[in-house]
VOGU-3710 file (C-alpha; in Angstrom, 3 decimals, decimal comma):
1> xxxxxxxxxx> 14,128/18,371/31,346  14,374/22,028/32,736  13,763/20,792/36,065  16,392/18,488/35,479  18,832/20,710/34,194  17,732/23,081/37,077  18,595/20,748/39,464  22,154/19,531/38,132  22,879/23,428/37,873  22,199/24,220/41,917
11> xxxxxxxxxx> 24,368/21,075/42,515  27,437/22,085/40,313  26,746/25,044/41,947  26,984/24,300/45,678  29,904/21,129/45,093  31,637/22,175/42,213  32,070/19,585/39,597  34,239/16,566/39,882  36,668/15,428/37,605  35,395/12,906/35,316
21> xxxxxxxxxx> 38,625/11,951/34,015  41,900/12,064/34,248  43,839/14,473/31,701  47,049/16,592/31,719  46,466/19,496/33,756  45,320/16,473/36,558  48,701/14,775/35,876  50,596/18,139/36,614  49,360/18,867/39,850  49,867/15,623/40,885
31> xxxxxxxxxx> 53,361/15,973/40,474  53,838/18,799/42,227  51,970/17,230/45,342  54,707/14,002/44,952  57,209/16,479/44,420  56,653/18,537/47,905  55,292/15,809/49,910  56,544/12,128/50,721  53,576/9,374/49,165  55,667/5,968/49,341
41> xxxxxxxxxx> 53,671/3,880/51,770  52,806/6,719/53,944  48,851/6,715/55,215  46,898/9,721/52,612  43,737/11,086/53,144  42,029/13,073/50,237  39,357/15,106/51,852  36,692/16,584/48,624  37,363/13,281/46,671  34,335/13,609/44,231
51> xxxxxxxxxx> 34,905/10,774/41,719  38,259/9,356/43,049  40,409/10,772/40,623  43,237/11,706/42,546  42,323/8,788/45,488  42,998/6,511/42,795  46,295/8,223/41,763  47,494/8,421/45,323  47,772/4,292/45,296  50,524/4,300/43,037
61> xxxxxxxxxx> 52,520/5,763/45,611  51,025/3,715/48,476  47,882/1,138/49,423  47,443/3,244/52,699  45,219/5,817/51,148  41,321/6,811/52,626  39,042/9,515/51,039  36,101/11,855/52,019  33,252/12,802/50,291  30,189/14,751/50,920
71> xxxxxxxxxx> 27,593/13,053/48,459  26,948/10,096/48,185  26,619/9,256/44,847  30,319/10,514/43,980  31,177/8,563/47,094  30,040/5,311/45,418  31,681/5,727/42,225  34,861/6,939/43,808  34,790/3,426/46,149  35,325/1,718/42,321
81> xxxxxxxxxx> 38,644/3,274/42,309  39,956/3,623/45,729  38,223/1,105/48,530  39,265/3,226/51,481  36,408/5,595/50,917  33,607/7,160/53,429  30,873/9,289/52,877  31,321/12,593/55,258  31,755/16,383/56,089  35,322/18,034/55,698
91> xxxxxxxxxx> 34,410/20,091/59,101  33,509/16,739/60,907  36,388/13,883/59,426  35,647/10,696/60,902  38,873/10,073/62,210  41,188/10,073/65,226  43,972/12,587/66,020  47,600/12,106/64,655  46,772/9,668/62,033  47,848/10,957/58,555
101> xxxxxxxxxx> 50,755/11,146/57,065  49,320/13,153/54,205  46,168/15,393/54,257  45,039/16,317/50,334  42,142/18,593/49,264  41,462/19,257/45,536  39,133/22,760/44,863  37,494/21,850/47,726  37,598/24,145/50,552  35,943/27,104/48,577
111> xxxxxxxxxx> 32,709/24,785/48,564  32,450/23,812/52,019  30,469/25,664/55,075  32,925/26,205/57,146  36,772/26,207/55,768  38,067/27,248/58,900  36,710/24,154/60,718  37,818/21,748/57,340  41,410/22,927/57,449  41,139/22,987/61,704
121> xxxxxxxxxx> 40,165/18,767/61,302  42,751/18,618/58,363  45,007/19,631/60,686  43,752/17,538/63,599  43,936/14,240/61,461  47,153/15,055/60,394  50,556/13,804/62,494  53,173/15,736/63,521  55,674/15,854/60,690  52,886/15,198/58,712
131> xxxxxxxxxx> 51,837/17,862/55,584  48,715/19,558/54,292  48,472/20,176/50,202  45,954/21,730/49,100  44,258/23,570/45,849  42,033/26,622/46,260  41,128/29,239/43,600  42,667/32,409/43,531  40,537/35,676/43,857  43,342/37,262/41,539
141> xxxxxxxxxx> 42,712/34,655/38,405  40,326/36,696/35,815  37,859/34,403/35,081  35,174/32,887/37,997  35,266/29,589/37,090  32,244/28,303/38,933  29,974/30,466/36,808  27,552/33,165/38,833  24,053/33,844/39,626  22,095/36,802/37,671
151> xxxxxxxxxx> 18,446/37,978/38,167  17,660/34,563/40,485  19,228/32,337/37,689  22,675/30,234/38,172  25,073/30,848/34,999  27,609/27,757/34,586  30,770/28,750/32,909  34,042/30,653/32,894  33,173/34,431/33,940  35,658/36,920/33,358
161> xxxxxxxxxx> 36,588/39,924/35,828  34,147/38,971/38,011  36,882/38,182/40,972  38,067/41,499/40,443  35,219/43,459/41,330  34,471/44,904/44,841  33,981/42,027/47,748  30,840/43,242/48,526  29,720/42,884/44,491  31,652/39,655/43,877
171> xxxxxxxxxx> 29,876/37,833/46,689  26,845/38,904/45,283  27,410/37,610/42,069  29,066/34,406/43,239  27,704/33,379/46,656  28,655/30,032/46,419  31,821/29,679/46,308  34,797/31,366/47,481  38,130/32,873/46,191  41,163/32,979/47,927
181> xxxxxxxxxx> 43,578/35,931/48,069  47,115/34,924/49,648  46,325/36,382/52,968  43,052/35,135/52,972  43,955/31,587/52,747  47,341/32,013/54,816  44,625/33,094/57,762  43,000/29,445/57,447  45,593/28,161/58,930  46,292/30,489/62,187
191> xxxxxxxxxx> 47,196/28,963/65,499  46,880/25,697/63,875  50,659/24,623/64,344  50,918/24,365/60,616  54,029/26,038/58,626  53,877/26,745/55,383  56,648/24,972/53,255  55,272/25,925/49,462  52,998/28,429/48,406  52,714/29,520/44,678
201> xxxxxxxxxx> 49,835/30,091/42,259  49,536/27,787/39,174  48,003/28,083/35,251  45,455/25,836/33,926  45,945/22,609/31,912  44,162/24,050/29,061  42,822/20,480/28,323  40,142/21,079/27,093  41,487/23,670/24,626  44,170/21,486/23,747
211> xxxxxxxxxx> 41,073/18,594/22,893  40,019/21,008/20,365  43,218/23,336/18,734  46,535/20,843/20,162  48,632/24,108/18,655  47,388/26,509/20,973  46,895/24,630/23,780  50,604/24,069/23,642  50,977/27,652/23,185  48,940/29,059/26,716
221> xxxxxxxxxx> 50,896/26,453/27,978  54,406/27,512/27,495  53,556/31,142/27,566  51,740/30,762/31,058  53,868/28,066/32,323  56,722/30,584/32,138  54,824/33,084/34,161  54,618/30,772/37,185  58,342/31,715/37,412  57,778/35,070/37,686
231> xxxxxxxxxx> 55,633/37,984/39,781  52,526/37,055/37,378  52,027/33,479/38,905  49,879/35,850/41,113  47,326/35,819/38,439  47,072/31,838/37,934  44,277/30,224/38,368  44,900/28,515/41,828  47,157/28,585/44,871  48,988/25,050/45,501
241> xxxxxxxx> 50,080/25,703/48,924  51,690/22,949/51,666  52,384/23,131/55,058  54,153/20,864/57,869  52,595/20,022/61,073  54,801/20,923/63,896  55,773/18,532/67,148  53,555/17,947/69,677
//
């Protein structure tokens, strides 16, 4: 069983963990992808799809809709919910130039080797006119979400400050995965002929919270819904940013 448990840990570790279901705080962002980009019967690809969640959710907008994921297991079970599914690399998409009308990535790009090459074949797939929306974690939020490592052993869990210490210490502390500071993740997308048309940072869905005490989920919720309209959004918990892909 500790082998077991080992095992699952390094994995949630290196990939993150999908969502397992869909919930409010899912819902949400959602909306604000509809909400900046055009879905009806325009051609979507989700690269990072783990389970399919939000492949599935892009085909109420449109049947034109293909996802990427790394293992293959998530792969599978995502195929139940979305048929346009392949099993692949964000830094290597298996797909021609000019193609999509919509390029999606969930909390993905923090977990993947290279993020400059993923957004680079985001950008590749993506046609002119096209946009890129994607979710990253913000090195500002106070708690590491995608637990550490400490004395050789991985930690799941919500860690707080941990973002906020030196680079040098955070990396140590959380090698794998990344955190995005506004200039950090504006640099992804250099020379890429990508301009930016949104770029805020967002509060969680407190879902789970609001599972277990419905009052004061409702409470973080209003209180830090409000701050997203105000200099404190810097401190959400990730950046929603989309850009446009200029003419040829």
């Amino acid at each position: 069983m500790e082998c077991h448990q080992h095992a699952e840990g390094s994995k949630a570790a290196q990939r993150g963990l999908p969502s397992y279901v869909w919930r409010a705080g899912q819902e949400r962002r959602f909306r604000m992808v509809r909400r900046w980009t055009e879905l009806g019967g325009r051609r979507v690809l989700d690269v990072g799809s783990g389970l399919g969640m939000y492949t599935a959710a892009f085909l109420r907008e449109t049947e034109h809709v293909f996802g990427v994921e790394i293992e293959r297991e998530r792969a599978v079970e995502a195929q139940s919910r979305a048929k346009g599914m392949v099993q692949a690399v964000g830094e290597r998409l298996p797909f021609a130039e000019d193609v999509f009308d919509i390029v999606f990535s969930h909390e993905v790009l923090e977990h993947v080797e290279d993020d400059r090459a993923c957004v680079v074949e985001m950008a590749r797939v993506l046609r002119p006119g096209g946009r890129l929306a994607i979710f990253v974690p913000n090195r500002l939020y106070a708690f590491e979400t995608h637990g550490v490592f400490w004395r050789g052993r991985y930690h799941f869990g919500n860690i707080p400050l941990v973002n906020w210490l030196p680079t040098g210490l955070r990396d140590r502390l959380a090698p794998h995965v990344r955190a995005y500071t506004t200039p950090g993740l504006r640099s992804l997308l250099e020379g890429l002929n990508l301009s930016v048309v949104r770029h805020t940072q967002i509060y969680p869905g407190y879902d789970n919270i609001v599972a277990r005490s419905p009052t004061l989920g409702r409470v973080l919720r209003g209180l830090t819904y409000a701050l997203e309209r105000t200099i404190f959004r810097a401190f959400g918990l990730s950046h929603f940013l989309v850009a446009e892909k200029g003419g040829s």
